[in-house]
Structure formats: C-alpha cells, structure tokens
C-alpha positions in Angstrom: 7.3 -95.3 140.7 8.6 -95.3 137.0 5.1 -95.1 135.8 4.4 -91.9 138.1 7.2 -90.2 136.3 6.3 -91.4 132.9 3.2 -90.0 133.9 4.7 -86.7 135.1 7.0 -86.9 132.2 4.2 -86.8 129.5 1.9 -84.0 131.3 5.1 -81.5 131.1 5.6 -82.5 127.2 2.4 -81.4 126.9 2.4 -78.3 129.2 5.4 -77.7 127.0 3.9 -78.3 123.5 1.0 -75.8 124.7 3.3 -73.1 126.0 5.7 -73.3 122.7 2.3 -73.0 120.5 0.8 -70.3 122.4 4.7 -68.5 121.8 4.6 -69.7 118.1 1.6 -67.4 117.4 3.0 -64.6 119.7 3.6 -61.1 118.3 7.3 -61.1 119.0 7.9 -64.3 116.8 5.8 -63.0 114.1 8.3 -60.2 113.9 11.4 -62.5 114.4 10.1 -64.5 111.1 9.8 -61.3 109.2 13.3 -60.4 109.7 15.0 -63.6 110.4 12.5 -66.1 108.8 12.6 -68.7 111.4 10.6 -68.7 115.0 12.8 -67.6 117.9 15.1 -69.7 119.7 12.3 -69.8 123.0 10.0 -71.5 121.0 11.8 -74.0 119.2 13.1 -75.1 122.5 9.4 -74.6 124.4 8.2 -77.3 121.1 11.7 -79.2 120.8 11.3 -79.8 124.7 7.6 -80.5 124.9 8.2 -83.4 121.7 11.5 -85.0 123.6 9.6 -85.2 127.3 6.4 -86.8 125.6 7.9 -89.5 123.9 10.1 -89.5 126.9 7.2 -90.3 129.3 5.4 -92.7 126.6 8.2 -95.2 126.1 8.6 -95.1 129.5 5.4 -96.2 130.1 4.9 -98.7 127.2 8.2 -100.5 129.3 6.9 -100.2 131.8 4.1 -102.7 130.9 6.6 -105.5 130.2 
C-alpha cells in the first residue's frame, strides 16, 4: 500500500513539474516578469508543488525498501 502511493505520489510531482514548466513559458508569465520580475504565484506553486510531491513519493519508496 505505501509503495502504491509513493508511486502515485511521484507521477503527480511530475504531472506537476510538467504543468508548472509548460506555465513558466506561458505568455501571461512572460508579461508578469516584465512588470514584476518574478514568475506568477500559479507557477511557483505548480513547480514548488511538483518538487515537494516527488521527493515526497521517493523517500517514501526508498523506506519502504527497509
């Protein structure tokens, strides 16, 4: 069971990392980082999200070896 959610847990991270990259190169956070000069707050949560859920589902599944 724990490795079936690890499991799940790392295929969201990376849904998520692709999601927040594909926003990262958008046209409305190329405009935000002309006026504001960071990305907006969608994608650093869509990458943030997508880094926290992978390493999430990777420990979990290296312990889950023991």
């Amino acid at each position: 069971m724990t490795k079936a959610i690890s499991l799940a847990l790392i295929v969201g991270g990376v849904v998520l990392l692709y999601f927040g990259g594909q926003s990262f190169h958008s046209f409305s956070n190329d405009v935000s980082r002309v006026f504001t000069g960071a990305p907006t707050n969608k994608t650093i949560f869509l990458i943030a999200g997508g880094i926290v859920a992978t390493l999430a589902g990777l420990i979990g599944l290296a312990s889950s070896k023991r």
